[in-house]
VEXDREN-2710 file (C-alpha; in Angstrom, 1 decimal):
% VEXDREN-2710
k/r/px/py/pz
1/UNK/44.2/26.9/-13.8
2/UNK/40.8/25.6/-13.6
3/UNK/40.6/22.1/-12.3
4/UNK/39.2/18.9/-12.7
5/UNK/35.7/18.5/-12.5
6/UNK/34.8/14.3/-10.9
7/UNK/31.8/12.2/-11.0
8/UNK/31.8/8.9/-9.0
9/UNK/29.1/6.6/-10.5
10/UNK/28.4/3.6/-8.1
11/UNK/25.0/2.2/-8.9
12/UNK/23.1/-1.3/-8.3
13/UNK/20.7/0.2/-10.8
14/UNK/21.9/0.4/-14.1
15/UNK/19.2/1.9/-15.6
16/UNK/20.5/5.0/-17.7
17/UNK/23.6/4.9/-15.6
18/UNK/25.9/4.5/-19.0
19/UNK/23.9/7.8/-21.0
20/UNK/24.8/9.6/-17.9
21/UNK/28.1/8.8/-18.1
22/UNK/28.6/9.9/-21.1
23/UNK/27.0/12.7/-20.7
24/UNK/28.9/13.6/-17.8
25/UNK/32.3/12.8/-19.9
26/UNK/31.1/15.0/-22.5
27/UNK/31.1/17.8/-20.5
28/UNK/34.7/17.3/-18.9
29/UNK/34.6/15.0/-16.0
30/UNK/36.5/12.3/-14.6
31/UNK/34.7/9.2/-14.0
32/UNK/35.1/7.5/-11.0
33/UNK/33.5/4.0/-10.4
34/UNK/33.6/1.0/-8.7
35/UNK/33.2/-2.9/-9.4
36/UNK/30.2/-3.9/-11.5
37/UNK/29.7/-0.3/-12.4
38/UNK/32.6/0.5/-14.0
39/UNK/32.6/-2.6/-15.7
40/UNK/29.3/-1.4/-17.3
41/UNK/30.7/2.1/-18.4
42/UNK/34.0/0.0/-19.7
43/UNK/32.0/-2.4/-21.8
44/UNK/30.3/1.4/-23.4
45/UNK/33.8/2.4/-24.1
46/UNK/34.0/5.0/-21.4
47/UNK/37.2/6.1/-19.9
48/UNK/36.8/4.8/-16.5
49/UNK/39.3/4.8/-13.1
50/UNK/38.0/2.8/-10.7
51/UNK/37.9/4.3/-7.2
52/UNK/40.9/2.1/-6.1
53/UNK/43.0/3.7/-8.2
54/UNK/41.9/6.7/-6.8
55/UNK/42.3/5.9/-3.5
56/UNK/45.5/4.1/-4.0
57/UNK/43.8/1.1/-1.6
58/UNK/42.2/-2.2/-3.0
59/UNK/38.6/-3.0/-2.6
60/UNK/38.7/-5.8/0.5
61/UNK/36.6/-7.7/2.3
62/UNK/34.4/-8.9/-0.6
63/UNK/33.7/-5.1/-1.6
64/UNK/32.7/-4.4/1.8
65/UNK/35.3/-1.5/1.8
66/UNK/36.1/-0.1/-1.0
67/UNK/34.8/4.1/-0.8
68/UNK/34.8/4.0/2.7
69/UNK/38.2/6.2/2.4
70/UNK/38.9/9.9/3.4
71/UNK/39.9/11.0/-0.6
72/UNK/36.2/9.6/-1.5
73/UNK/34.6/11.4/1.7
74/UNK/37.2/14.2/1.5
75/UNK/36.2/15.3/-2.0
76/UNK/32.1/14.6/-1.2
77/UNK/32.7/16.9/2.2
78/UNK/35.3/19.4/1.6
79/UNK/34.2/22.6/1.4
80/UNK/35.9/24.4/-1.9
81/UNK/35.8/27.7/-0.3
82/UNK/37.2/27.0/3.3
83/UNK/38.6/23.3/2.9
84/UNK/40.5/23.4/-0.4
85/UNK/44.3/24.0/2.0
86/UNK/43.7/20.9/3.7
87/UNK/42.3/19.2/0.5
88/UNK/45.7/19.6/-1.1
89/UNK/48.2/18.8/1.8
90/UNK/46.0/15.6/2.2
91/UNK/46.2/15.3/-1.7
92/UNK/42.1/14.9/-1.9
93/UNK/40.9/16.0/-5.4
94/UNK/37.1/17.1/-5.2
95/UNK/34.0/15.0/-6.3
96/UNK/31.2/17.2/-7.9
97/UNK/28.7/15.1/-9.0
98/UNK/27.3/11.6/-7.0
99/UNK/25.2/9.2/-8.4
100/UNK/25.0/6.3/-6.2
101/UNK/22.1/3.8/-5.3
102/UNK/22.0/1.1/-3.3
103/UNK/22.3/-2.5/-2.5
104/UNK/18.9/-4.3/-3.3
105/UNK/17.7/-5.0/0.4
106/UNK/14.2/-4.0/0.1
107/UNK/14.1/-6.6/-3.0
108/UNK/16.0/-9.5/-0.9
109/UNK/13.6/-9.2/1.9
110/UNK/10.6/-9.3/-0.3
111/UNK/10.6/-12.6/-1.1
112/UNK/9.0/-15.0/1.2
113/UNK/12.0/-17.3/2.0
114/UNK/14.3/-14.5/2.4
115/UNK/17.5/-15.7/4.9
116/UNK/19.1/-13.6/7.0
117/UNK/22.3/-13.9/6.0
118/UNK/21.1/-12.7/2.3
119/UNK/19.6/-9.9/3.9
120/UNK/22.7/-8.6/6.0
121/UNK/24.7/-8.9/3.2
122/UNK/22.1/-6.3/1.1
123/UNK/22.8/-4.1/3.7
124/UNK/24.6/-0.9/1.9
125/UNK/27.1/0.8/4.3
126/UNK/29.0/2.9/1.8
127/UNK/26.6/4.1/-0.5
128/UNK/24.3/5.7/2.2
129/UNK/27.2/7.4/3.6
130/UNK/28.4/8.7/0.4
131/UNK/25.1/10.4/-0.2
132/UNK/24.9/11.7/2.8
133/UNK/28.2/13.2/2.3
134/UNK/27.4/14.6/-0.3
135/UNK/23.7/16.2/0.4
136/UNK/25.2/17.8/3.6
137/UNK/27.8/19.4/0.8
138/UNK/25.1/19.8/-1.5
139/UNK/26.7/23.8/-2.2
140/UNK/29.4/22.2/-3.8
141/UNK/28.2/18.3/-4.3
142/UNK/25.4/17.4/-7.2
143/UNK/23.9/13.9/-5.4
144/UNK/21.7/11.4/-7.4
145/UNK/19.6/8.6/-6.4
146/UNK/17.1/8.4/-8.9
147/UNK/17.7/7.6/-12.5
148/UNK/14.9/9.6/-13.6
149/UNK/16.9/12.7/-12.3
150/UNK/19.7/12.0/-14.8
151/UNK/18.2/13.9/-18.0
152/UNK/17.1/16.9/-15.9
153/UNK/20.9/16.7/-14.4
154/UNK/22.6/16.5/-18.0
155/UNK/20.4/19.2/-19.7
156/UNK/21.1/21.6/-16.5
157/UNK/24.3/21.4/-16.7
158/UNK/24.4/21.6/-20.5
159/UNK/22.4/24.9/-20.3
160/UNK/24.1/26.4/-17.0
161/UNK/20.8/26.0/-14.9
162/UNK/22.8/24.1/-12.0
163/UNK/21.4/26.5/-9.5
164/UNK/21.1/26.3/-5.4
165/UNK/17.4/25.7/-5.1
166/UNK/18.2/22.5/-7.6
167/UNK/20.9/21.6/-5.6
168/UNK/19.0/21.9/-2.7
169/UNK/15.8/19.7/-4.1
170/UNK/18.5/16.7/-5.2
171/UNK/20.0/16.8/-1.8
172/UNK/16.1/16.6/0.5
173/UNK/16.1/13.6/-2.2
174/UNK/19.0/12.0/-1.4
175/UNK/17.8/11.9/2.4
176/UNK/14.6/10.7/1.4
177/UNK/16.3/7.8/-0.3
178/UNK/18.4/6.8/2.9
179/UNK/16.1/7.5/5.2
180/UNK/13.1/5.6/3.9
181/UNK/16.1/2.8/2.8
182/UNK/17.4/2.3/6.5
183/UNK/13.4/2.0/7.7
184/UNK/12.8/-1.0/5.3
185/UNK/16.0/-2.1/7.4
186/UNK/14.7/-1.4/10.6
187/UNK/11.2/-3.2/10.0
188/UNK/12.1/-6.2/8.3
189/UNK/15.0/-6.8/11.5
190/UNK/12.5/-5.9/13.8
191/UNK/9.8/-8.5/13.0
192/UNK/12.3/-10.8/12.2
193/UNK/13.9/-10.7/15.7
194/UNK/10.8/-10.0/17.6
195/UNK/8.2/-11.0/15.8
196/UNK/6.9/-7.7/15.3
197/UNK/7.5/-4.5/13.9
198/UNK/6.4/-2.4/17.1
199/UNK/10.0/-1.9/18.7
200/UNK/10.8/1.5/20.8
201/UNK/11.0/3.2/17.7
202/UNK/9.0/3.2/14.6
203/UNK/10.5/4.2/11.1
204/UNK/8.4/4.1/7.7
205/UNK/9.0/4.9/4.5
206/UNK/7.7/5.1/0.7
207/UNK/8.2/6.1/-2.4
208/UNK/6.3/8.3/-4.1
209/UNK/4.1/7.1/-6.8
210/UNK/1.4/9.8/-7.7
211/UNK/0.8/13.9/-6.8
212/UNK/-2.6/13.4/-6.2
213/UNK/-4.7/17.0/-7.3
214/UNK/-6.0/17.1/-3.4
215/UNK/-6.3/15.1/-1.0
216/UNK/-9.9/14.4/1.2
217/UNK/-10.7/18.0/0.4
218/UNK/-9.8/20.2/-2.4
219/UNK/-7.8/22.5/0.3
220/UNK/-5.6/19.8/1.2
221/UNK/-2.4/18.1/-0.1
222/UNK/-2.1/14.9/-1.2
223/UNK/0.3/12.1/-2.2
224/UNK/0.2/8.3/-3.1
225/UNK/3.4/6.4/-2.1
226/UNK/3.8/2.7/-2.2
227/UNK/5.4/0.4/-0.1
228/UNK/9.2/-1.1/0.0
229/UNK/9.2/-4.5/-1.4
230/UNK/6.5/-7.0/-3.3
231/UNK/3.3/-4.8/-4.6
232/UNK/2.2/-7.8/-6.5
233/UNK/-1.7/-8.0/-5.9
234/UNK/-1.8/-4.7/-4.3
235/UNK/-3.4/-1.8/-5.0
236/UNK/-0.1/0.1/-5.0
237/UNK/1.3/-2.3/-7.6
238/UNK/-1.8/-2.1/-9.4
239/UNK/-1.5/-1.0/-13.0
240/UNK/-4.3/1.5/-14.3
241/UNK/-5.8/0.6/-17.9
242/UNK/-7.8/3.9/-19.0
243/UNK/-9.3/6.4/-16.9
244/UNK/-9.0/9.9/-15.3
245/UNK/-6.5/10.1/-12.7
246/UNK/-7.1/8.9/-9.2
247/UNK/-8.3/10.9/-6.5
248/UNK/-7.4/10.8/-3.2
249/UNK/-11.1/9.1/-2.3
250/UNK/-10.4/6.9/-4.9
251/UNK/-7.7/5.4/-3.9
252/UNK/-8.9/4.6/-0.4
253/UNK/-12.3/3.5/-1.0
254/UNK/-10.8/1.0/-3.9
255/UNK/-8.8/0.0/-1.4
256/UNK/-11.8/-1.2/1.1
257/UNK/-13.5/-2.5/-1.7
258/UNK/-9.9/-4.6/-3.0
259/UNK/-9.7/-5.7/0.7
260/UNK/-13.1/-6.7/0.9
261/UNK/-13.5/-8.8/-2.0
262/UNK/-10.6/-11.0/-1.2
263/UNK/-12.7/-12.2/1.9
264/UNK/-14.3/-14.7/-0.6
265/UNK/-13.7/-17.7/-2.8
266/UNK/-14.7/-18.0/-6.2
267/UNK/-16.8/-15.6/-8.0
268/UNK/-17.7/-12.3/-5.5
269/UNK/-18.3/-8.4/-6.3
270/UNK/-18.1/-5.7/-3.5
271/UNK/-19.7/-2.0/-4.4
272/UNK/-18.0/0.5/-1.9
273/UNK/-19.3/4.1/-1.4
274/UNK/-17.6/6.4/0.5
275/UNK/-15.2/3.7/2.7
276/UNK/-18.1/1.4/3.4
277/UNK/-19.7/-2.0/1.4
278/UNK/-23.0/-1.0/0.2
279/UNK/-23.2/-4.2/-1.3
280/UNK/-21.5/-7.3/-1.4
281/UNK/-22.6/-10.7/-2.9
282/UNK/-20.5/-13.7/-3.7
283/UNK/-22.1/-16.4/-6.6
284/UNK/-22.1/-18.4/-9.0
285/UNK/-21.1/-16.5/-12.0
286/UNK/-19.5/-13.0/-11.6
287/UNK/-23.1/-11.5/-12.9
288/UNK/-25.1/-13.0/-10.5
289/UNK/-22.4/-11.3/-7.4
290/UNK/-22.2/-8.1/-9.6
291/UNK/-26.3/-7.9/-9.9
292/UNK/-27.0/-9.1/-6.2
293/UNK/-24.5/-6.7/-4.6
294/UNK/-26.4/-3.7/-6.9
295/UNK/-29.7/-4.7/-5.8
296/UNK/-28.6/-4.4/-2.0
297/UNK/-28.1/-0.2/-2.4
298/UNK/-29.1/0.9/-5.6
299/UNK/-29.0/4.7/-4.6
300/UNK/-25.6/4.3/-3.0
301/UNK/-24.0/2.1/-6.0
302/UNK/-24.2/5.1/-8.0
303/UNK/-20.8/6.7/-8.2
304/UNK/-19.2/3.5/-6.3
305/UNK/-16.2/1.5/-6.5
306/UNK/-16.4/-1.8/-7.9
307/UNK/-14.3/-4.6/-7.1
308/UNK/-14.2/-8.4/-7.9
309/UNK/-12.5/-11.5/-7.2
310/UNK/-11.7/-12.6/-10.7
311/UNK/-10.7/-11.3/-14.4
312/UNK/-13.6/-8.8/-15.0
313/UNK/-15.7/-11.0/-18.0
314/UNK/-17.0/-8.3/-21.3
315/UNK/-20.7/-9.5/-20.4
316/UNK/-20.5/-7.9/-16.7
317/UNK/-18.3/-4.8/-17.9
318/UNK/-21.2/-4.1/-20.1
319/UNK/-23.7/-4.6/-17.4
320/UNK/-22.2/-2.1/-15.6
321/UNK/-21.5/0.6/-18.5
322/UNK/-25.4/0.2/-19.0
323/UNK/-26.9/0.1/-15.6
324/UNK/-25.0/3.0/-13.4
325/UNK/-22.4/5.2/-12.9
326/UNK/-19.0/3.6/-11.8
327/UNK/-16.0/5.7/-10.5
328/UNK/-13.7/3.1/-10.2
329/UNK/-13.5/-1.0/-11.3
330/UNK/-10.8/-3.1/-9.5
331/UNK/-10.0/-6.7/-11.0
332/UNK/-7.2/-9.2/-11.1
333/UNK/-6.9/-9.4/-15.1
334/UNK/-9.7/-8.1/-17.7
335/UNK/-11.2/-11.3/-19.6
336/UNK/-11.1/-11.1/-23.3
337/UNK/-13.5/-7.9/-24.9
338/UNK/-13.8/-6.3/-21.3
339/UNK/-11.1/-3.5/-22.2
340/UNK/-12.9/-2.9/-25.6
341/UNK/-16.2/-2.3/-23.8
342/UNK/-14.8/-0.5/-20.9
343/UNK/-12.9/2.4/-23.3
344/UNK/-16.9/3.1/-24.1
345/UNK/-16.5/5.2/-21.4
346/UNK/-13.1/6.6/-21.4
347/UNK/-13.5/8.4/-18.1
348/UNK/-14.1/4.9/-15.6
349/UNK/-11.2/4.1/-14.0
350/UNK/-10.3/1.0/-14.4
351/UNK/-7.3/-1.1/-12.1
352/UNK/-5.4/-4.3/-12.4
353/UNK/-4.4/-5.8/-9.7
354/UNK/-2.7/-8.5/-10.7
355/UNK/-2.6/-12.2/-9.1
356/UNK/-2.5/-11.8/-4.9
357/UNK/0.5/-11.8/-3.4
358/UNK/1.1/-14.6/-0.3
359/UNK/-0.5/-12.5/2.6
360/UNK/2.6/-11.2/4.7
361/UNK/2.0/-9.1/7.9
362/UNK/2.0/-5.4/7.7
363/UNK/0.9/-2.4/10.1
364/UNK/-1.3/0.5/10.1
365/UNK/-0.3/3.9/10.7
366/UNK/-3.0/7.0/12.2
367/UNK/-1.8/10.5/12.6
368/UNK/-2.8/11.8/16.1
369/UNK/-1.6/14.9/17.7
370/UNK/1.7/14.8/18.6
371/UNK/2.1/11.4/17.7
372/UNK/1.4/7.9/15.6
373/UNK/-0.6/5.5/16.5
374/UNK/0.8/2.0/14.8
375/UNK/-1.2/-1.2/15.0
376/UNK/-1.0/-4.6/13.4
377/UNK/-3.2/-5.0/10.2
378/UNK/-6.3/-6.8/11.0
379/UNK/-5.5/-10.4/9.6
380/UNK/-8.2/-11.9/12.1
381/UNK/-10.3/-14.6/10.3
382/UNK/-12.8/-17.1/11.8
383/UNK/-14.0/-20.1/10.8
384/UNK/-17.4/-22.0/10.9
385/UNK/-15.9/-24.4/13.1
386/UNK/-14.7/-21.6/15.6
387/UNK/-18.1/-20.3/16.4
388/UNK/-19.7/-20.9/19.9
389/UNK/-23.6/-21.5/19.9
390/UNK/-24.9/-19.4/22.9
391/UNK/-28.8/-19.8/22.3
392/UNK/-30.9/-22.5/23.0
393/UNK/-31.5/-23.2/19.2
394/UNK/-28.7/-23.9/17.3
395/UNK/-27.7/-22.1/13.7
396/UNK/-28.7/-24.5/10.6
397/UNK/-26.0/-25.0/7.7
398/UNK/-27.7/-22.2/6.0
399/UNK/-28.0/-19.9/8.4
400/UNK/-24.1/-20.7/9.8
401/UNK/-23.0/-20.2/5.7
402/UNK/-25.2/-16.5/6.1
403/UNK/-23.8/-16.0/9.3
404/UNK/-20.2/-16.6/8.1
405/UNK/-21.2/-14.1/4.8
406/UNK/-22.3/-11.6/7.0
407/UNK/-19.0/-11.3/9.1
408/UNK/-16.8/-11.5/6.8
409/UNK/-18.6/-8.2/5.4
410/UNK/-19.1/-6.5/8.7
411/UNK/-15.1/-6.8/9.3
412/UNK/-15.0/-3.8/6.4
413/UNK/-17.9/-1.9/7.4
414/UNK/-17.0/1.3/9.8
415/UNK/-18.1/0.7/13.7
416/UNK/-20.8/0.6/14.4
417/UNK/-21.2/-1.9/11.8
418/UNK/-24.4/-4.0/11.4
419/UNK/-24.8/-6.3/8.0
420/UNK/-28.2/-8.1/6.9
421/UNK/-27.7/-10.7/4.5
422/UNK/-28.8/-14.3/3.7
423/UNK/-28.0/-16.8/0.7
424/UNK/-24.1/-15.3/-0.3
425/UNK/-25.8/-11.6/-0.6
426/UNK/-25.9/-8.7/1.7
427/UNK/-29.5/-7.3/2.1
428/UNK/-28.5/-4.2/4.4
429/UNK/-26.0/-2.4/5.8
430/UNK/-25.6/-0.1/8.7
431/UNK/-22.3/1.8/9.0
432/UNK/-21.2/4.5/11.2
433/UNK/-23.4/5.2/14.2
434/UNK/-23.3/6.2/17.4
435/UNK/-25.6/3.6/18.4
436/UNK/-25.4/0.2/17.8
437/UNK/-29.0/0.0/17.3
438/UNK/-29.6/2.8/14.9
439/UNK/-27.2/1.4/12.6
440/UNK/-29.6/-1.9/12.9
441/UNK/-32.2/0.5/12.0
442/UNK/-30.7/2.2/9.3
443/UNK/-29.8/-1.4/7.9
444/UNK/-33.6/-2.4/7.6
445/UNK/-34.5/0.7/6.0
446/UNK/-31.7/-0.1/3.6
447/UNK/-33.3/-2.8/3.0
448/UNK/-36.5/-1.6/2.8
449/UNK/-35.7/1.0/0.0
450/UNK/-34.6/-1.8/-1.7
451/UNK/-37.0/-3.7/-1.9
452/UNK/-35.2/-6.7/0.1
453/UNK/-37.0/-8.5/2.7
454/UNK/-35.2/-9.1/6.0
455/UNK/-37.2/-12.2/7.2
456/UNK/-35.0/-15.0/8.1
457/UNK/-31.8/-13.1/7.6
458/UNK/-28.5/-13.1/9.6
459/UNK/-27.2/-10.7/11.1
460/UNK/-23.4/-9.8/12.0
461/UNK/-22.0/-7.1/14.1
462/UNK/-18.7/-6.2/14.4
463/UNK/-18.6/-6.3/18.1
464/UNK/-20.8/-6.8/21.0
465/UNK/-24.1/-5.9/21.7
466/UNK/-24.0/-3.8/25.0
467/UNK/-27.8/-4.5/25.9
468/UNK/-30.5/-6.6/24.7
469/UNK/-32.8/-3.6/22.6
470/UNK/-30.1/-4.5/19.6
471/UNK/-31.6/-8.1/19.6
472/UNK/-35.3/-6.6/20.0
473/UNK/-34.3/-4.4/17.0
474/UNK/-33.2/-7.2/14.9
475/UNK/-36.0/-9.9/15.8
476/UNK/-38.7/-6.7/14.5
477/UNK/-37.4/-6.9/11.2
478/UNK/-37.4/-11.1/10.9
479/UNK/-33.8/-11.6/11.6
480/UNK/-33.2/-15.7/12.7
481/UNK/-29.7/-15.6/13.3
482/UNK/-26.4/-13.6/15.0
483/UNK/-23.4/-13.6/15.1
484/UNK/-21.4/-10.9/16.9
485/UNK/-18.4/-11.1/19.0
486/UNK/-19.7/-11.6/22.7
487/UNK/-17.7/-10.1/25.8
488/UNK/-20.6/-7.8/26.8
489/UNK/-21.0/-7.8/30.8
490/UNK/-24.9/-8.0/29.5
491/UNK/-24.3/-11.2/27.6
492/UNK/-26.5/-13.1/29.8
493/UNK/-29.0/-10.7/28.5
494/UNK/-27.8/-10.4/25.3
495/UNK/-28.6/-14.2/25.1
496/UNK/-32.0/-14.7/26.9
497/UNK/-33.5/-12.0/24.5
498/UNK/-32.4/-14.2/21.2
499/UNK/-33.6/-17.3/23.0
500/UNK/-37.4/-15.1/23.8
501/UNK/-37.5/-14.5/20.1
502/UNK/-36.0/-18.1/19.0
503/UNK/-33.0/-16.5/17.2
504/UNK/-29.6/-18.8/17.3
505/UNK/-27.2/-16.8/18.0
506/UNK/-23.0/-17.8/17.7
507/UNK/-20.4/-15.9/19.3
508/UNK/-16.5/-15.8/17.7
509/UNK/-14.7/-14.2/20.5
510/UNK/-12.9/-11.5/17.7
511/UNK/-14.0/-7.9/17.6
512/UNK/-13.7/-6.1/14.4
513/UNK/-13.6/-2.6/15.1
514/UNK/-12.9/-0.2/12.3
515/UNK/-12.9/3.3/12.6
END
C-alpha cells in the first residue's frame, strides 16, 4: 500500500500560504495546521485537521504548546528507511513537507517603545524546532521558510524534480532562517539587559536582499543583506527608481555619502568618490549646496555619488544630468518632474530613501583573521557649546559656524582626515594619509585645482595633531581657525604654534577615526 503523504502548514506569514495549500492538496496530501493557519486554509475551503487532532492533545498554555509533541517531531525526524518499526508501534504517521515561519519578534522589537513582555511573548519556540527537525531530516523532510519558495516547491513536485541537491538547498535555508531569527533575539536581549550588544558572544544576521555581480573586485563575491527590523530611512530599505543594478562600490560609497548628508539641517548635498566627501556644502536652496559641493572637487565629482538632505527638486536633477557624470543619486522623496528628467538618462541610479527613521544604536562589524572585530557605531556629535578654546584668540561666530561645518565633514572622511572649508561649504579635503600633514597638503592643492582660496578658512581634523608642523602647514595656506580633538602629549605645542600664527583654535575632546 502506498501511504499517506502530510504537509503541516504553521505560518505567521500568510502570504501565498492558501495557493500552496492547495497545491499541496492537489497533489495528495494531508494538511496539517494549527490555529490562525488553519483557520486561513478553512475559510479557502480546504480540508484541514488541525495538529491537535493529530496529536490527540489540546493546544495549552495560550498556544505555547501545541507541536511540541513526539507524533509532530516523530514524523519531521523519523527516518523512513531505518525508523518506520518504531514509527508504527508509537503510531507516528510521517510529515513530508514543512512550511513553517515564525512569530514576528524582529517586527515587535522594531518599534521604539517595544516592552519586554511583547517581546518574550514573540519568541517562537516551536516553529524553530520544527524546522530544525525537519532540515536535519531534509532526505526525507521538504522544509519551507520562505514564501517565495512555494511556486518552485509546487512545480517540482508537479514535474518530479524533488531531488537531493534541492532538498539540500531548502534545508541550509531553513538554518539560515533560525539562525539569523535567534541573533535578532540575542541582540535585542543583550542591549536591553546590558545596555549593549557586546556580550561574550556575538551573533548577526541578515537577509539577503541583492546577488551583487562582484564584489570590491570583479574576482570576488558579493552580497547585499539588510538588517532585522525597521529599514525606514535606510539605505537597505531604500527603494531604487531607474537605474543599472548596484555595485558592490555603490552601495558603500552611497552609504558614506547617505550618512554624511544627515549631519546637516535644512538644505545640504554631499558628493562622495570612492568612500570619501569630495565635496560637501550645506545652503540655502538645494542648488546652491549641490553647486558649492561640485565646485570643491570638480575632477573627483565625476563618476560620484550624490546625496542630499531633502526631496531631489527637477531644477537640480537637471543640473546634474547637464553638468557631469553621476553613478548614483540618494534622496528622501523626488520633488515633482525630477523622475521625468532623471529617466533622460536611464542608466543613473537613482535611490529613495524614504523619511529617517528615529536614530537607534547599532554596531559595526570588520573581518580580521581569525576573528571579528565589533564596535559601537559612531553616534558621537558635538556641539558649539561643547568646544574648549585653547588659544589666546578666541573663534568668532563665523568662524565657530565653519569650524562646526568642517567637523561634522571630517567625521566621514578616512584618517588621516583634514577638511578646509568656510561659509557652509568645504573648500578641500585631504583623506587617507600616512601623515597628518600631507593630507593638509593634499587639501590645499585640492583647493588650489579648484580654484578655491584657503585664506581665512577653518580647518577640522579628525584627531589630534601629534606636533606643531600640522599647524605651520595649515597657517601657510591662510587657515584662521582649528578644530581637532586635542589629547596630544605635544598639545602645549600644538597650542603655542596657533597662538605664533594668531589662529583660534577649539578642542572637542572626541576623536573621529575612520579607517
Amino acid at each position: 500500500m502506498t501511504r499517506s503523504r502530510r504537509a503541516l502548514l504553521s505560518v505567521s506569514d500568510k502570504t501565498g500560504v492558501v495557493e500552496l495549500a492547495r497545491g499541496l492538496a492537489g497533489s495528495g496530501y494531508e494538511l496539517l495546521s494549527t490555529g490562525g493557519t488553519a483557520r486561513t486554509l478553512r475559510d479557502a475551503g480546504l480540508e484541514v485537521t488541525d495538529v491537535s487532532s493529530h496529536t490527540g492533545f489540546p493546544e495549552i498554555m495560550d498556544g505555547r504548546v501545541k507541536t511540541l509533541h513526539p507524533k509532530i517531531h516523530g514524523g519531521l525526524l523519523g527516518r523512513r528507511d531505518t525508523d518506520a518499526a518504531v514509527m508504527a508501534e508509537h503510531g507516528i504517521d510521517a510529515i513530508d513537507v514543512l512550511a513553517v515561519n515564525l512569530y514576528p519578534f524582529e517586527q515587535t522589537v522594531s518599534a521604539a517603545d517595544a516592552a519586554l513582555a511583547d517581546a518574550i511573548e514573540n519568541i517562537d519556540i516551536g516553529g524553530p524546532a520544527m524546522i530544525r527537525a525537519a532540515a536535519k531530516n531534509h532526505r526525507d523532510v521538504l522544509v519551507l521558510v520562505d514564501p517565495a519558495d512555494y511556486d518552485n516547491l509546487l512545480g517540482a513536485l508537479e514535474e518530479g524534480r524533488v531531488d537531493e541537491a534541492m532538498r539540500l538547498r531548502l534545508a541550509a535555508k531553513a538554518y539560515t532562517h533560525t539562525a539569523s531569527y535567534d541573533a535578532a533575539i540575542s541582540a535585542w536581549l543583550t542591549e536591553t539587559t546590558s545596555g549593549s550588544r557586546l556580550g561574550e558572544r556575538f551573533a548577526a544576521g541578515g537577509r539577503r536582499i541583492a546577488s551583487l555581480r562582484y564584489g570590491e573586485n570583479p574576482h570576488q563575491q558579493a552580497a547585499f543583506y539588510a538588517d532585522a527590523g525597521d529599514l525606514r530611512g535606510t539605505l537597505a530599505g531604500a527603494e531604487q527608481i531607474q537605474g543599472k543594478a548596484l555595485s558592490y562600490n555603490n552601495i558603500a560609497d552611497a552609504d558614506a555619502a547617505l550618512e554624511c548628508v544627515r549631519q546637516f539641517e535644512g538644505q545640504a548635498c554631499v558628493i562622495v568618490k570612492h568612500a570619501n566627501p569630495c565635496g560637501v556644502a550645506a545652503a540655502g536652496s538645494q542648488l546652491e549646496a549641490y553647486e558649492r559641493a561640485y565646485a570643491t572637487d570638480p575632477v573627483s565629482a565625476f563618476g560620484g555619488i550624490i546625496a542630499f538632505s531633502t526631496p531631489l527638486q527637477k531644477k537640480v536633477a537637471r543640473e546634474i544630468l547637464d553638468r557631469q557624470f553621476v553613478e548614483v543619486i540618494v534622496a528622501p522623496a523626488l520633488a515633482d518632474g525630477a523622475a521625468e528628467v532623471l529617466a533622460a538618462k536611464k542608466n543613473v541610479r537613482v535611490l529613495v530613501t524614504g523619511k529617517r527613521r528615529p536614530a537607534r544604536p547599532a554596531v559595526e562589524l570588520k573581518k580580521v583573521s581569525g576573528g571579528l572585530l565589533v564596535q559601537d557605531r559612531d553616534d558621537g556629535r558635538i556641539e558649539a557649546e561643547d568646544l574648549r578654546v585653547v588659544t589666546r584668540r578666541e573663534p568668532s561666530a563665523g568662524e565657530i559656524a565653519d569650524l562646526m561645518f568642517a567637523w561634522r565633514v571630517a567625521k566621514y572622511v578616512k584618517s588621516n582626515a583634514i577638511v578646509f572649508a568656510r561659509g557652509g561649504a568645504t573648500i578641500g579635503v585631504g583623506a587617507g594619509q600616512m601623515s597628518r600633514v600631507y593630507s593638509t597638503r593634499i587639501a590645499a592643492i585640492k583647493a588650489a585645482d579648484a580654484g578655491l582660496s584657503t585664506k581665512d578658512a577653518a580647518m577640522a581634523s579628525d584627531a589630534f595633531f601629534p606636533f606643531r608642523d600640522g599647524i605651520d602647514s595649515a597657517a601657510e595656506h591662510g587657515v584662521r581657525a582649528v578644530i581637532q580633538p586635542g589629547g596630544s602629549v605635544r598639545d602645549e605645542e600644538v597650542i603655542a604654534a596657533a597662538d605664533e600664527h594668531d589662529i583660534a583654535m577649539v578642542f572637542t575632546g572626541m576623536r573621529h577615526f575612520r579607517h
